[in-house]
TORPARO-436349 format. One line per field, with one value per residue: residue number from 1; x, y, z of N, C-alpha, C in turn. Coordinates in steps of 0.05 Angstrom, whole numbers, plus 5000, padded with zeros to 4 digits. Layout:
pos = (NUM,...) .
n_u = (X,...) .
n_v = (Y,...) .
n_w = (Z,...) .
ca_u = (X,...) .
ca_v = (Y,...) .
ca_w = (Z,...) .
c_u = (X,...) .
c_v = (Y,...) .
c_w = (Z,...) .
END
This chain:
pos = (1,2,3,4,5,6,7,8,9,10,11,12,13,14,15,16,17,18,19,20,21,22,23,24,25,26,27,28,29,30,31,32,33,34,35,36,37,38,39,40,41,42,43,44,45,46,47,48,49,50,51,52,53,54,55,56,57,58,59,60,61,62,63,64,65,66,67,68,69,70,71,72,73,74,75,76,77,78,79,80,81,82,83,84,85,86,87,88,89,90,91,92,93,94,95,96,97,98,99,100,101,102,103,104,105,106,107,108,109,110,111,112,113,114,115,116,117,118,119,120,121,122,123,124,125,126,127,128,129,130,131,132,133,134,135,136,137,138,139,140,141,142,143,144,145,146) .
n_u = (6369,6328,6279,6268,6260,6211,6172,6162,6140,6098,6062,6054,6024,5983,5960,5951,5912,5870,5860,5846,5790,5773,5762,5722,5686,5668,5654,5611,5577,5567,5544,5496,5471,5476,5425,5395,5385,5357,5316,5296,5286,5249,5208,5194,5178,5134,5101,5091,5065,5013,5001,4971,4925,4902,4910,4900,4898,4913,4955,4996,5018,5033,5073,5111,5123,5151,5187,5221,5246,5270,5304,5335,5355,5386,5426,5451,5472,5502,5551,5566,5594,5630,5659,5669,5712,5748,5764,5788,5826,5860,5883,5904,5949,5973,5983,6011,6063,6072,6086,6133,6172,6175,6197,6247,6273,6280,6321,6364,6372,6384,6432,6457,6469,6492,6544,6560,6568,6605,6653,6660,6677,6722,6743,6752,6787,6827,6840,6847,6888,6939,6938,6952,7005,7027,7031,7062,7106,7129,7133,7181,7224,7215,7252,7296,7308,7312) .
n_v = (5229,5248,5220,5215,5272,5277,5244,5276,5324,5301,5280,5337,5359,5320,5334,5386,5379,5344,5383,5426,5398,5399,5450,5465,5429,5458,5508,5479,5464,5521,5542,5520,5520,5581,5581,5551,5598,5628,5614,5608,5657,5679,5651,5657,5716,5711,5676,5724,5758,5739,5731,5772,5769,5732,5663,5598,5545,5500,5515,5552,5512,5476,5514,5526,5469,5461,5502,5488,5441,5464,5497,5458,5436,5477,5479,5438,5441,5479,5455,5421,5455,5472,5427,5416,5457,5442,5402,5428,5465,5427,5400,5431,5451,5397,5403,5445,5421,5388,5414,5445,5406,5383,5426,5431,5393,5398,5447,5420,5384,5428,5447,5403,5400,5439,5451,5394,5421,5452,5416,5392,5435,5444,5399,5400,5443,5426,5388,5420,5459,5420,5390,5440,5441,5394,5408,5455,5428,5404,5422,5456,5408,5393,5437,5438,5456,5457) .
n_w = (9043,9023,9021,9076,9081,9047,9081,9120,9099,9075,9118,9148,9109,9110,9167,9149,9126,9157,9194,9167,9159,9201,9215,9185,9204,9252,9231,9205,9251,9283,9253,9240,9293,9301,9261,9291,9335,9309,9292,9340,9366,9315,9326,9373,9372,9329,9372,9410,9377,9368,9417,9432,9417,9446,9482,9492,9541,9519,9477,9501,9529,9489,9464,9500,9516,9461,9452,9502,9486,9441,9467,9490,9445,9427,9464,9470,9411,9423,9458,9414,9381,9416,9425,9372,9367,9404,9386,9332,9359,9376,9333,9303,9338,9336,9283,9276,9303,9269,9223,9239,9250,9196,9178,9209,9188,9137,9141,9169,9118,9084,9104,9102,9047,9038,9070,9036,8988,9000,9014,8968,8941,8964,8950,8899,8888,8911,8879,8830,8849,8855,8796,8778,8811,8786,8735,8735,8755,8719,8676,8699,8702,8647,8625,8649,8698,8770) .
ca_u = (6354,6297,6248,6259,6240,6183,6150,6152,6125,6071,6055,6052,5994,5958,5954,5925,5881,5847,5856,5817,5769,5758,5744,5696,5659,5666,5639,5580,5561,5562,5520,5467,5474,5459,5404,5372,5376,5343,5288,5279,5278,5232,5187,5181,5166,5109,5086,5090,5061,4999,4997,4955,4907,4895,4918,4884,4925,4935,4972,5006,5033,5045,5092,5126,5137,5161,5216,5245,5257,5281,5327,5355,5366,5412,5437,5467,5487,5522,5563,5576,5606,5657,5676,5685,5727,5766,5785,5809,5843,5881,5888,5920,5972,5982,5994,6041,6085,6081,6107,6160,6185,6193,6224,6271,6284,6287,6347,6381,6381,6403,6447,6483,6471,6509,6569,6563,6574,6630,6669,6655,6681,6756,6760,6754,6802,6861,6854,6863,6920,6953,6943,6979,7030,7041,7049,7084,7142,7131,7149,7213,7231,7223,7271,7317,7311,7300) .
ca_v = (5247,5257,5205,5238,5298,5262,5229,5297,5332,5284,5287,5361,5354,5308,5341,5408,5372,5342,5418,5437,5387,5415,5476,5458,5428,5479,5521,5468,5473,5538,5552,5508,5541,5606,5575,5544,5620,5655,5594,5610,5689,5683,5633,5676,5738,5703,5684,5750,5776,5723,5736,5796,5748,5707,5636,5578,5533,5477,5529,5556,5484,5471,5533,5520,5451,5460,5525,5478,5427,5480,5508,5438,5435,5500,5472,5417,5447,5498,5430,5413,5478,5470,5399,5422,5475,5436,5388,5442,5475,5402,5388,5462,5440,5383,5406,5464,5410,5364,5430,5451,5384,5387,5451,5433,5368,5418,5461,5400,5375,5450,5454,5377,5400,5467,5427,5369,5430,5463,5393,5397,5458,5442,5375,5418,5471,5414,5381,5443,5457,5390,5393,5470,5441,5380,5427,5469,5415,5385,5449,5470,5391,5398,5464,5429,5464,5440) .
ca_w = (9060,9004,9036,9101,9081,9031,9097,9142,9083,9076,9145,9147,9089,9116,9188,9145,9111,9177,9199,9141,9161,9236,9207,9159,9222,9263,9209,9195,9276,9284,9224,9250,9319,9288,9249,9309,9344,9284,9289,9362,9352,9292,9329,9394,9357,9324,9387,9427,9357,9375,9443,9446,9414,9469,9476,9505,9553,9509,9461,9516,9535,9467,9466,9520,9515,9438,9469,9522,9456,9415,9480,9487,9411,9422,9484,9444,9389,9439,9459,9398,9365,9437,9418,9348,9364,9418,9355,9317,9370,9391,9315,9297,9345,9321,9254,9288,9307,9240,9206,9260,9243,9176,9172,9222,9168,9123,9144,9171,9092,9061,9117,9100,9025,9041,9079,9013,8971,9010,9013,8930,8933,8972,8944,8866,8891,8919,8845,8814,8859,8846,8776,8768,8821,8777,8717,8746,8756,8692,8668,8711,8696,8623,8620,8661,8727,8790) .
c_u = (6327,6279,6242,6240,6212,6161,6136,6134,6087,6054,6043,6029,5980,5934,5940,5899,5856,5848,5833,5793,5758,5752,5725,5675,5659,5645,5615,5576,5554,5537,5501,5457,5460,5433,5381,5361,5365,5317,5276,5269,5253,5203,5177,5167,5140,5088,5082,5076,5027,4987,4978,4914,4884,4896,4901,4902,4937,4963,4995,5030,5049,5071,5117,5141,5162,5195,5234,5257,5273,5308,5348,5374,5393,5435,5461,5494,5513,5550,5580,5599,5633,5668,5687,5709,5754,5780,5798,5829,5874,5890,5909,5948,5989,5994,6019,6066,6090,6104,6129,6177,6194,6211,6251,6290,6296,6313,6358,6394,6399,6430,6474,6491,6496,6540,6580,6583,6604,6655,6678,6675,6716,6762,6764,6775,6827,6864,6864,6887,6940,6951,6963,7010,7042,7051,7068,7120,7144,7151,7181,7226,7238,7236,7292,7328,7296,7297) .
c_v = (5254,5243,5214,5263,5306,5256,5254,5314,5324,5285,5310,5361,5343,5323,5372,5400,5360,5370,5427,5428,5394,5442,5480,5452,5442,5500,5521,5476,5491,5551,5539,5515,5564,5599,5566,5567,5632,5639,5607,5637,5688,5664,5647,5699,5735,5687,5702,5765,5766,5724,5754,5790,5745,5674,5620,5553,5512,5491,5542,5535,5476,5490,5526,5494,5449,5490,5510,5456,5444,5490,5485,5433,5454,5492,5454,5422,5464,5474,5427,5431,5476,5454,5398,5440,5468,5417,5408,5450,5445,5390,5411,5461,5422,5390,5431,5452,5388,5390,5443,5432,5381,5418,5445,5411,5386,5437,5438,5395,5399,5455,5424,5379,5422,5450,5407,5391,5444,5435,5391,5411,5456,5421,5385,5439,5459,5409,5401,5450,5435,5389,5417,5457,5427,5393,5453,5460,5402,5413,5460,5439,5382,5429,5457,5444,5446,5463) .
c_w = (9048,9020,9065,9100,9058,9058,9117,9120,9088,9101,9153,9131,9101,9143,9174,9134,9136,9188,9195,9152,9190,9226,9189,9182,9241,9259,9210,9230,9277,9260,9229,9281,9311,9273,9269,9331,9329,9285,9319,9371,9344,9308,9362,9387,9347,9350,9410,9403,9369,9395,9457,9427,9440,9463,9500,9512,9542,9491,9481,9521,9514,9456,9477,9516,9475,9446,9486,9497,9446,9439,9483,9464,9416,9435,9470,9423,9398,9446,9442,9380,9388,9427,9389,9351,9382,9399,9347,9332,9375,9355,9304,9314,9336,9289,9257,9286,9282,9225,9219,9246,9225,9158,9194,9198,9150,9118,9157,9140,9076,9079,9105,9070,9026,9041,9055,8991,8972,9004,8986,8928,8940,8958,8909,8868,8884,8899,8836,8825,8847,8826,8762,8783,8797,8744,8715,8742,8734,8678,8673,8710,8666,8613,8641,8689,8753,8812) .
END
């Protein structure tokens, strides 16, 4: 039963460790997500800071067209932080059911070990029985009773 419950084991590990690894990118998206909102923040502010300037329409254009870039960028990244998170979520299951599995292996084995031990346990009792019986009559055989 050991390699059984060697392969579910193993199994169970491996499925946290790709776990691990959806949440690591998860992690990494989102953190570049937030990085590309603090860029587009920080880069509006400076120009609404600019603004009372006065801008000249190529700057204007150049704004603009560099914001719908930078909104796509988020757009994206918005995407990507979903599809990260739909891994983890479909991999977190998966690893639900690797370790269901080997805990069920698990108490199957303490449960056939239990049972192994009990069996131990009557087949060590009857000897000892059978041994007192058979001294027993050795006994009332050698004192000449029956």
């Amino acid at each position: 039963m050991q390699p059984v419950v060697l392969v579910a084991a193993a199994k169970q590990q491996a499925a946290a460790r790709r776990l691990g690894d959806c949440q690591r990118e998860v992690d990494t998206r989102t953190a570049r997500l937030t990085e590309l909102l603090a860029y587009q923040a920080e880069y509006a502010q400076r120009f609404e800071s600019s603004g009372g300037i006065g801008l000249d329409m190529t700057r204007l254009q150049d704004y603009r067209a560099f914001l719908a870039r930078l909104n796509d960028a988020i757009s994206q990244q918005r995407q990507l932080v979903e599809a990260a998170r739909s891994d983890y979520e479909k991999m977190k299951s998966h690893w639900l059911g690797t370790r269901q599995q080997a805990q069920a292996i698990d108490k199957v084995v303490d449960r056939f070990k239990r049972d192994e031990g009990r069996a131990y346990d009557r087949r060590e009792q009857s000897e000892t029985d059978e041994r007192a019986l058979q001294n027993h009559r050795r006994r009332d055989t050698d004192s000449g009773e029956y």
